[in-house]
C-alpha positions in Angstrom: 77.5 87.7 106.4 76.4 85.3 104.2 78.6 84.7 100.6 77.4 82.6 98.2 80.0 81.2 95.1 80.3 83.2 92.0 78.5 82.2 88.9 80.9 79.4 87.0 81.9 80.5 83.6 81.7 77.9 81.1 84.2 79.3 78.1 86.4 77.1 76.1 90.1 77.2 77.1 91.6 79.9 75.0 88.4 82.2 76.4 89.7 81.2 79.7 93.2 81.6 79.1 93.1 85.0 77.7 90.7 86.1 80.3 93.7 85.1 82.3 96.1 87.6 81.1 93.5 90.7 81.9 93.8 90.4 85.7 96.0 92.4 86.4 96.7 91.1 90.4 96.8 87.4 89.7 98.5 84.7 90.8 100.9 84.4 88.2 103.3 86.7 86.5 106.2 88.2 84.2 107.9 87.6 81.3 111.1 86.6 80.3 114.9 88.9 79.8 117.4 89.6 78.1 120.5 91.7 79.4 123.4 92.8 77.4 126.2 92.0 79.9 127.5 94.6 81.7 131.2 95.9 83.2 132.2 95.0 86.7 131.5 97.3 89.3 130.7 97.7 92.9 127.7 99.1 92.3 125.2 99.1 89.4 121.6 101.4 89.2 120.9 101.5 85.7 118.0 103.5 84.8 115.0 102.6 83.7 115.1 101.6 80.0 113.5 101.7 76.8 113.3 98.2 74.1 111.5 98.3 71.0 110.2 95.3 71.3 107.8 96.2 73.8 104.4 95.7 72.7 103.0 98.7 71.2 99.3 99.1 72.3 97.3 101.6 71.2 94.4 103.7 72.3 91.6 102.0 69.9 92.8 99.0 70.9 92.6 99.8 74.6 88.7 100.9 74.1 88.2 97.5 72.0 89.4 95.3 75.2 87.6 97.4 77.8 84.7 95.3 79.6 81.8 97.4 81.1 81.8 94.7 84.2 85.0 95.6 85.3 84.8 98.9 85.1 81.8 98.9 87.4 83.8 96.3 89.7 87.2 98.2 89.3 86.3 101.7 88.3 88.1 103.3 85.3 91.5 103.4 85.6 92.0 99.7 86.9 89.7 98.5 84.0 91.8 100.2 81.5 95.1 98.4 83.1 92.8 95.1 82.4 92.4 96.4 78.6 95.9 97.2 78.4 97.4 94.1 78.9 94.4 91.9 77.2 95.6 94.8 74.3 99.2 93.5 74.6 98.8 89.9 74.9 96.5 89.7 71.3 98.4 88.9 68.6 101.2 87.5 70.2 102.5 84.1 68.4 104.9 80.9 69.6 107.5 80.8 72.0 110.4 79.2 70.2 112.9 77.3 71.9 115.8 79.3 71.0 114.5 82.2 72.2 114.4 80.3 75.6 117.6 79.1 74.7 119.5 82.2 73.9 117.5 84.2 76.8 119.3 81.9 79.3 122.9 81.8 77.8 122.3 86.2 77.9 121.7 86.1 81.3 124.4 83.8 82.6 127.1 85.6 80.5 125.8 88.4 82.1 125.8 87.4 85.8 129.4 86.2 85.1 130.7 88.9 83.9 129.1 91.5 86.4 129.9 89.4 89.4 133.3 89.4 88.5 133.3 92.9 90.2 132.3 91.7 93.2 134.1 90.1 96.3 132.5 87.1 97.7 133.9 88.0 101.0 132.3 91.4 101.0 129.2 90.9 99.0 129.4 87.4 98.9 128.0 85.1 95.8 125.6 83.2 93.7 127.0 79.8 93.1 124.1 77.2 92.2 121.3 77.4 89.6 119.6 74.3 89.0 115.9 72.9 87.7 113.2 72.3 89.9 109.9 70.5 89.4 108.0 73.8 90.7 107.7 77.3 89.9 108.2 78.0 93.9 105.2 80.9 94.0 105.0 79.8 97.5 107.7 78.4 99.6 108.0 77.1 103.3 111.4 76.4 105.6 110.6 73.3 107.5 112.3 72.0 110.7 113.2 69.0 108.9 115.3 70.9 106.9 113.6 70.5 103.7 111.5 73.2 101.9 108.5 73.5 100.6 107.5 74.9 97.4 103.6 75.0 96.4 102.2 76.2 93.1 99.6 74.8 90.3 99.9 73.0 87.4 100.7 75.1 84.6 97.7 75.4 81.6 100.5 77.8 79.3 104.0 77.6 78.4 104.4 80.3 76.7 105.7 83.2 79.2 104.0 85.8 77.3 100.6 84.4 78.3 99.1 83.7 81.6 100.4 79.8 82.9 98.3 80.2 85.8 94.8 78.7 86.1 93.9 81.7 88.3 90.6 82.9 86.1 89.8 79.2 84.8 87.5 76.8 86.7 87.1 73.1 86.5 90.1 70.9 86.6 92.6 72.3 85.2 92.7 75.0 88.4 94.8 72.8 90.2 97.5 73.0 93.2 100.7 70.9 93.5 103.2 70.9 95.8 106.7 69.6 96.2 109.6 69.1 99.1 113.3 69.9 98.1 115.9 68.0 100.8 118.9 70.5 100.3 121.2 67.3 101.7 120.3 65.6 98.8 121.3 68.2 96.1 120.0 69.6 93.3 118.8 66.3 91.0 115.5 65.0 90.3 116.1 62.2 93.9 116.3 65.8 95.8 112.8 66.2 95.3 109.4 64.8 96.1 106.0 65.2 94.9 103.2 65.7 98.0 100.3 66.4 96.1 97.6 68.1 98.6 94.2 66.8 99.2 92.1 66.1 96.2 89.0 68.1 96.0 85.4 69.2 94.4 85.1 72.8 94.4 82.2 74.9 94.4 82.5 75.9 90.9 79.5 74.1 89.3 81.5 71.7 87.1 82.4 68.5 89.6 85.9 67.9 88.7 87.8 66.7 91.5 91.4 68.4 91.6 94.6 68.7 93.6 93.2 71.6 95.9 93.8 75.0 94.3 96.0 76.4 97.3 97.7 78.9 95.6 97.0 82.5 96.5 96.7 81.9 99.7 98.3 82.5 103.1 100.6 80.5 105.5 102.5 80.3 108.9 103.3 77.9 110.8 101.8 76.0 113.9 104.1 75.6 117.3 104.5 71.3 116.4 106.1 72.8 113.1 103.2 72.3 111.0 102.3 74.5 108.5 98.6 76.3 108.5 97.7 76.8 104.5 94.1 78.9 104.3 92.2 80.3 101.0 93.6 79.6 97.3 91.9 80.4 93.9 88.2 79.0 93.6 88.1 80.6 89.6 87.3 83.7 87.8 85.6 87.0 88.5 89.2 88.6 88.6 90.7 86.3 92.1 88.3 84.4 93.6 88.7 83.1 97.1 88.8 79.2 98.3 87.6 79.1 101.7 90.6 75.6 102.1 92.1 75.4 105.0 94.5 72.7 105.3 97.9 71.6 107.2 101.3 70.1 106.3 102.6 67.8 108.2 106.4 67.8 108.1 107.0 64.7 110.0 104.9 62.4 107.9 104.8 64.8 104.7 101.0 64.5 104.2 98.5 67.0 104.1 94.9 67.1 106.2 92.1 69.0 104.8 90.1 70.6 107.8 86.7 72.0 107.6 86.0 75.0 105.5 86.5 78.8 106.5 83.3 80.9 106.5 84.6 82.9 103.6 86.6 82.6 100.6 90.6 84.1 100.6 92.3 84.9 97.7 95.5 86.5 98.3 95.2 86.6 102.4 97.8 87.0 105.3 98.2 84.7 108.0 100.5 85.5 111.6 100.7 83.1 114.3 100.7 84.9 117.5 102.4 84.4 121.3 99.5 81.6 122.2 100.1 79.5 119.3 96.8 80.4 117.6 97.2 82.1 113.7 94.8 84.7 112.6 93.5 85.1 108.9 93.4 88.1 107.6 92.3 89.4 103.9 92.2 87.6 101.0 88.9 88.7 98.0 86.2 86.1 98.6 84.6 84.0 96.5 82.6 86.7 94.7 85.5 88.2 93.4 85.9 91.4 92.0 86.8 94.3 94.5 87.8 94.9 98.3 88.9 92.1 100.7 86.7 90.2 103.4 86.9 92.6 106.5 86.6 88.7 108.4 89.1 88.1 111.2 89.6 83.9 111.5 91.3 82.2 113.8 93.1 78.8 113.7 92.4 76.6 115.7 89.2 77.8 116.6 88.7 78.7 120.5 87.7 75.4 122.7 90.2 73.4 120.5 93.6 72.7 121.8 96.9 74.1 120.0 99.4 71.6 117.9 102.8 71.5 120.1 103.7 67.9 119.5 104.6 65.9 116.1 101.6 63.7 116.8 99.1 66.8 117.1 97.7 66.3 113.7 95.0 68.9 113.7 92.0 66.5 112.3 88.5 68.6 112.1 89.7 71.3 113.6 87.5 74.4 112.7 88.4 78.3 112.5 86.2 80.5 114.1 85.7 84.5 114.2 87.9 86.7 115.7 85.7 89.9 117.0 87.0 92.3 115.4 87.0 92.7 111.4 90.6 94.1 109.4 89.3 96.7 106.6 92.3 96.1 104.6 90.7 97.3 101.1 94.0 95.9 99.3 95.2 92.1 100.2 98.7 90.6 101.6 98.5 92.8 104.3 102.0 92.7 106.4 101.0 91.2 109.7 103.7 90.7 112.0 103.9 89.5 116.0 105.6 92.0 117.9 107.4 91.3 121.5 104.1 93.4 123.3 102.4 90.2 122.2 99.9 92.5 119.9 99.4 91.6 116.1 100.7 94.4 113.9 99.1 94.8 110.6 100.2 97.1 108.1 98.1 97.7 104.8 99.3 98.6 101.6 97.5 101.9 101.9 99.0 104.2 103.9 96.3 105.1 106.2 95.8 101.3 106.4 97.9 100.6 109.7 96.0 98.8 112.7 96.9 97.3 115.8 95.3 93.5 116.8 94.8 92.2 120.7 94.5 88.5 120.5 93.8 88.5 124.0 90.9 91.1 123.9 90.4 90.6 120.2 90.2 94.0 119.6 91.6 96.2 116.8 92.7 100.0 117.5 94.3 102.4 114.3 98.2 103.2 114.2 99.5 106.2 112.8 99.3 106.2 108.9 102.4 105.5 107.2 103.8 109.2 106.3 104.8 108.2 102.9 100.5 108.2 101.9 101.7 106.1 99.3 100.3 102.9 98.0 103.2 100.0 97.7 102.6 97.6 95.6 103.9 93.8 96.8 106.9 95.4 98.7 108.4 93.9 101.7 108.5 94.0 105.3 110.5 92.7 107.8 111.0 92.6 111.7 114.0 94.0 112.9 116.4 91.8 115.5 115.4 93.0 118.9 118.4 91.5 120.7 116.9 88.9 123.6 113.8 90.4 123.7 112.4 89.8 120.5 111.5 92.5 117.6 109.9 95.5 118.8 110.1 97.4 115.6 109.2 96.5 111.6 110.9 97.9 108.4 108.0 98.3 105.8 110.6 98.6 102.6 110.2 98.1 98.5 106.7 97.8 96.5 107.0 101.3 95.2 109.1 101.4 91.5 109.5 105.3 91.7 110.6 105.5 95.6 113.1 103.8 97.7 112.0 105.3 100.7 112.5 102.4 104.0 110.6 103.6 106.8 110.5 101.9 110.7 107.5 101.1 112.8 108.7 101.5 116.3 106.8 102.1 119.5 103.8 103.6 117.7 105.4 105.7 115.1 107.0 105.5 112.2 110.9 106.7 111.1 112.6 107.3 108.3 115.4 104.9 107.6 118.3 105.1 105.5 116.9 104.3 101.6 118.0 101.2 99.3 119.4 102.1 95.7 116.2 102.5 93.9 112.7 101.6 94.1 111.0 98.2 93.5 108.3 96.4 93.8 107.8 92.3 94.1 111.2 92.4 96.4 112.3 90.1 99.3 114.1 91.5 102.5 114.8 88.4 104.5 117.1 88.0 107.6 120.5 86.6 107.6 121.2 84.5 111.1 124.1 87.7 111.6 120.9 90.1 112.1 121.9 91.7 108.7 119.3 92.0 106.2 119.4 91.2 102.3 116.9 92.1 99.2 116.6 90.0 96.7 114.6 90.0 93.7 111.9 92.9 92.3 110.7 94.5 89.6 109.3 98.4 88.2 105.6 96.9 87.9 103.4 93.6 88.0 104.7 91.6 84.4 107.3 94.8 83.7 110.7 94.8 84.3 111.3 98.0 83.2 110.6 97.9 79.5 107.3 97.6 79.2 104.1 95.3 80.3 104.7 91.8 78.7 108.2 92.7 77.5 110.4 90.5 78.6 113.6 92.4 78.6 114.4 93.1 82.2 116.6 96.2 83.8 119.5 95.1 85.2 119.2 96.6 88.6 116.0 94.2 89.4 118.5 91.2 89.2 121.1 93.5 91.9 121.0 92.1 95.4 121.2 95.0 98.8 122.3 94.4 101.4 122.3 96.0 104.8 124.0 96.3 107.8 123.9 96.7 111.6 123.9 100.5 111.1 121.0 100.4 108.5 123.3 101.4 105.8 122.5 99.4 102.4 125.0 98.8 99.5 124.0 97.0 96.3 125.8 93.1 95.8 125.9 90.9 93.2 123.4 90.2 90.5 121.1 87.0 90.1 121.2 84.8 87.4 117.1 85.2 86.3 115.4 88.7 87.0 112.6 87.5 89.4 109.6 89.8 90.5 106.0 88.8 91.1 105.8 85.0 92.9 109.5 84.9 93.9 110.9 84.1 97.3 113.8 83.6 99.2 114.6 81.1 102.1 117.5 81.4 104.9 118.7 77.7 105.0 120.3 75.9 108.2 123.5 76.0 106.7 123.9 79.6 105.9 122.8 80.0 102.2 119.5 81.6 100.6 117.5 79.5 98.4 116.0 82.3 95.8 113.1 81.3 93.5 109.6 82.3 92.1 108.5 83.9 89.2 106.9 81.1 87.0 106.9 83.8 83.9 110.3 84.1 83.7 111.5 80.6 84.4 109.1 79.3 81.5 111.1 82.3 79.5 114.6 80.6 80.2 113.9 77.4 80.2 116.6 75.4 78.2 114.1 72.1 77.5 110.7 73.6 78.1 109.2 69.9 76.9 111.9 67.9 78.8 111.3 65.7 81.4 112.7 64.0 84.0 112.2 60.7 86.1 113.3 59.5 89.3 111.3 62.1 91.3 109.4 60.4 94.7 106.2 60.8 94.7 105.7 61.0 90.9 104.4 57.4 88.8 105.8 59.0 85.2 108.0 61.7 84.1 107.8 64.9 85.0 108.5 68.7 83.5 110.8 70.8 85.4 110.0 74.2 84.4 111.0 75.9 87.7 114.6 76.6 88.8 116.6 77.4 92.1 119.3 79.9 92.3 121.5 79.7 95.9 123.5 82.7 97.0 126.0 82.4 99.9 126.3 85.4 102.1 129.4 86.6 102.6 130.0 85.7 106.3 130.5 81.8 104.2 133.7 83.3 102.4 134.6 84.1 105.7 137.2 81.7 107.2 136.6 78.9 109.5 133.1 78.7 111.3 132.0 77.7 114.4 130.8 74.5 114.8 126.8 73.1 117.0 127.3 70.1 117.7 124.4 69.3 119.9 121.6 70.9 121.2 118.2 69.7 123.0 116.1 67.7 121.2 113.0 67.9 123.4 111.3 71.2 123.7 112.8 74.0 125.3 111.1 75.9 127.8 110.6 79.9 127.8 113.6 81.6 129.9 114.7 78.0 130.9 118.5 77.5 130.6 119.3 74.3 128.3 123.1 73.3 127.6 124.5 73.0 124.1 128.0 71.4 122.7 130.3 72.3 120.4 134.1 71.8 119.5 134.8 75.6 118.7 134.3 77.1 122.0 136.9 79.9 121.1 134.6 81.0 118.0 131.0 81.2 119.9 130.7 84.3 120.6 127.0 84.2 120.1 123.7 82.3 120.1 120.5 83.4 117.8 117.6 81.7 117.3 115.9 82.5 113.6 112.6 81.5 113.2 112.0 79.7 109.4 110.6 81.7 106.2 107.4 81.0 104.8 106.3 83.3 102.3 104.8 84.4 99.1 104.0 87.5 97.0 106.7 89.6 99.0 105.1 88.6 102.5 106.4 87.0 105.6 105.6 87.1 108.6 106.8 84.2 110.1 110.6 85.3 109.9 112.2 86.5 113.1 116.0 86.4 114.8 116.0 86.7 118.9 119.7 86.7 120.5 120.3 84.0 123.5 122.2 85.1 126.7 125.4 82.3 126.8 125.0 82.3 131.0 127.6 79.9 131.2 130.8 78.6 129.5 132.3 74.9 130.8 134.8 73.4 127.9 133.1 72.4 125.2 129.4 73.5 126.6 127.4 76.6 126.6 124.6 77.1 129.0 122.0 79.0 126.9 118.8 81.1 127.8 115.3 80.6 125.9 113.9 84.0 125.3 111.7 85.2 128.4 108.2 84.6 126.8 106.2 83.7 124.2 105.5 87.4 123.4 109.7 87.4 122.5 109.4 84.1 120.8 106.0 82.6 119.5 106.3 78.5 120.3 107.2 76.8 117.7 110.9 75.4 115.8 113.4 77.6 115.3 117.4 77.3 114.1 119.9 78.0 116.5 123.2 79.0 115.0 126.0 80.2 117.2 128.5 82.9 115.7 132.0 83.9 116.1 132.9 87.6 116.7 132.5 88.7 113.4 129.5 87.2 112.4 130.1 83.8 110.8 127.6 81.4 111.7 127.6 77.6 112.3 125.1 75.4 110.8 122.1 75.6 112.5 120.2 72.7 115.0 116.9 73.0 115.3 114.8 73.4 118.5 111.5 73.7 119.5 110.2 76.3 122.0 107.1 75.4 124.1 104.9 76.4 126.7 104.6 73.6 128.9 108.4 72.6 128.6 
């Protein structure tokens, strides 16, 4: 099918930026919060409040904002969501720094005074909060230890209004992207800048730009590089770039590859058991309405797969998968299950399909029983023991139910519920095979107050956790309430990175004009309007842990036995492998944990067993942790699991 680009739209800034603030799915969300602070306890599920300082919009005004052209692209109720918050926004004045000020100080007396309630080595604890030079709206685990973190460069400060360039064109709609090295801390020398590719979108206006790779989709390669695909072209309510680049972890450069066929705004990407990732989703470049149906595949068919550092992928094309993916919402959960298949499940209920990669085929899977929509919730593959995950949890993204339900073996289960419904959330796995939720909020730019107030319920801020037995109990409470664009990364020593939420970082940012120097990669000072808060689980308030001290640092191959050393044979009990996170807007699908059989004990060695196949284990980098008897894992060594080992 032939696209071509949407018309540009040549409107002054403030046109652009309040156009902005309509689209309701954009890349780029909530306000900021304020939270009285609450009494101790074990567990907290405060209701869902009232604040009078919610914007009061009324009907005329609704009618005033409503645009003919979106109702024909939307129909009526989503065009009236549009007026609504174009009907909020109007009116509203500065941003004053004491409000950012006093917003901050609320929510750390806050978090203090709740956590105190909680045991660290039961629920475990937020200990770290500290600036970063991105908002972290996407975020990638690499196996050099460092992360990630990909945005754009903000065209508001003022959290009440839309910061992201996601309806303007030209260049100011432009990506950035920079690496935190945990080993180096939290200050301005733990970060670098690694500004993508500059290019000259199709937008009629011949402004080169930092590619506008946000809203897009990621996984990662089997040599450890990360596959990046769509981002925001402009306008027309998400627009899709039709980029497709890689990051290059072991040179920390980026290579622009040739062009999809279509434009992806808001797409999913899986890599599968041959190495190869599919594209799914993602509005094109006209905008407005339902997904591409397209199926792309990367690298295209006739060129070989990345498994070595120096397998740059240079001109490497995608090409069409056979069959087409009808998702008619985006970020579809796409996950690779141990049959080898791709498993995609739609935000609509009845949108549940089942991908051959071999056959490139697509057959339907029972609807989801719930026949709800969810909105941005999460999804995760459960641990599978040594044969990889045979089953998914499809959990969170609706406010008024906290219904969990399982995917296994071509039907879906009810599972034990979380506290409360959510949306924005993210359910990531801990390297004991336990599962936490972090972050979430009642509604796209509403914490429970109201659209564009940013006064935030205190529950979306409450961590759950869950255990072997699928039971959930509620945890601590983060430092900033974070919903749409947050994320959360399992690092190789144990802790989760949380971040995201560009809206309510500007909201609680205690020197939104300061700057810092000293960053690599950056000629000049630089803002640093995100922030990073880092939790430890509680299996690190747990006594002593094992220690790795060595593992293979060629590739390993699949169901070959590979020796591994450490000076705590007494506490390894166990051997996991958990694949690195790589996510955004609530979906991840490169996350996994697969148990290794210890075949053999000889002093200070272990004699460890890959997973059988590919179809357990896609190739790629994963961290191995080993773990005592009671869960508490070592720091993790990374290895790489490959084919032709």
């Amino acid at each position: 099918m032939s696209l071509s680009p949407p018309r540009p739209r040549h409107r002054s800034r403030a046109s652009r930026r309040l156009s902005a603030v309509a689209t309701a799915v954009v890349c780029a969300l909530t306000t900021g919060t304020v939270l009285a602070a609450a009494a101790p306890a074990v567990a907290l599920v405060p209701g869902h409040g009232a604040d009078d300082t919610a914007p009061h919009v009324t009907s005329p005004r609704v009618q005033a904002e409503m645009r003919d052209d979106e109702v024909a692209a939307l129909g009526q109720e989503h065009a009236e969501e549009h007026a609504r918050m174009r009907a909020a926004v109007r009116g509203i004045g500065d941003y004053p720094q004491t409000t950012r000020t006093n917003r901050l100080k609320a929510l750390t007396d806050s978090q203090t005074t709740t956590n105190a309630g909680f045991d660290p080595t039961v629920f475990g604890a937020f200990n770290e909060y500290f600036p970063s030079p991105d908002f972290g709206d996407h975020v990638a685990l690499l196996p050099t230890g460092k992360v990630l973190l990909f945005s754009f460069e903000r065209i508001e400060t003022n959290p009440e209004k839309e910061p992201a360039p996601t309806q303007t064109t030209g260049k100011e709609n432009a990506g950035r992207a920079f690496l935190w090295d945990p080993a180096q801390g939290s200050g301005a020398g733990a970060f670098k800048k690694v500004t993508p590719p500059v290019v000259d979108m199709p937008d009629g206006l011949n402004e080169p730009r930092p590619a506008p790779f946000f809203c897009s989709g990621h996984s990662f390669l089997p040599n450890g590089m990360l596959g990046v695909f769509g981002g925001n072209l402009g306008g027309n309510g998400g627009t899709g770039a039709k980029l497709s680049l890689v990051f290059d972890p072991w040179t920390e450069t980026w290579t622009r590859n040739p062009d999809m066929s279509v434009g992806r705004w808001y797409p999913s990407v899986v890599t599968g058991a041959d190495g190869r990732q599919l594209i799914m989703s993602g509005q094109s470049e006209l905008g407005w309405g339902t997904p591409t149906p397209v199926v792309e595949r990367f690298p295209a068919k006739g060129f070989p797969v990345p498994t070595l550092k120096s397998d740059i992928p240079k001109n490497t094309p995608v090409d069409r998968f056979k069959a087409d993916a009808p998702f008619s919402l985006d970020y579809p959960h796409l996950f690779s299950l141990n049959d080898g298949n791709i498993y995609g499940f739609g935000r609509q209920a009845g949108e549940q399909w089942k991908f051959d990669p071999v056959a490139e085929s697509r057959s339907d899977l029972a609807a989801r029983p719930d026949g709800r929509k969810r909105n941005y919730g999460s999804a995760v593959m459960l641990p599978g023991g040594v044969y990889g995950p045979d089953s998914a949890l499809v959990l969170g993204g609706d406010r008024d139910n906290p219904s969990t339900l399982r995917f296994s073996n071509g039907s879906w289960t009810a599972e034990k519920s979380r506290a409360f419904g959510r949306t924005q959330d993210d359910t990531i796995l801990l390297p004991d095979g336990k599962l936490m939720t972090v972050n979430g909020a009642y509604d796209i730019r509403d914490y429970g107050n109201g659209p564009y107030n940013p006064n935030a319920d205190l529950k979306y801020r409450q961590i759950e956790l869950r255990d072997a037995q699928g039971n959930w109990k509620l945890g601590p409470v983060q430092r900033l309430p974070r919903g749409y664009h947050s994320n959360a990364v399992v690092l190789p020593d144990g802790r989760v990175m949380v971040t995201g939420d560009e809206l309510q970082q500007l909201a609680n940012n205690p020197d939104i004009n300061g700057t810092v120097s000293g960053v690599p990669g950056t000629t000049g000072p630089i803002n640093m309007n995100g922030t990073i808060e880092i939790y430890e689980p509680a299996y690190l308030h747990q006594g002593n842990r094992p220690s790795l001290d060595r593992a293979p640092t060629t590739p390993v191959g699949f169901d070959k036995k590979f020796l591994v050393t450490t000076s705590t044979p007494e506490r390894a009990a166990k051997a996991v492998l958990l694949a690195p996170t790589t996510s955004t807007h609530s979906v991840n699908t490169s996350q996994r944990h697969v148990e290794l059989r210890i075949s053999s004990r000889a002093g200070n060695r272990l004699e460890l067993q890959a997973p059988p196949d590919a179809k357990a284990a896609p190739p790629g980098w994963y961290m191995l942790f080993l773990l005592n008897d009671q869960g508490v894992p070592s720091v993790a060594q990374w290895i790489q699991l490959s084919p032709s080992a």
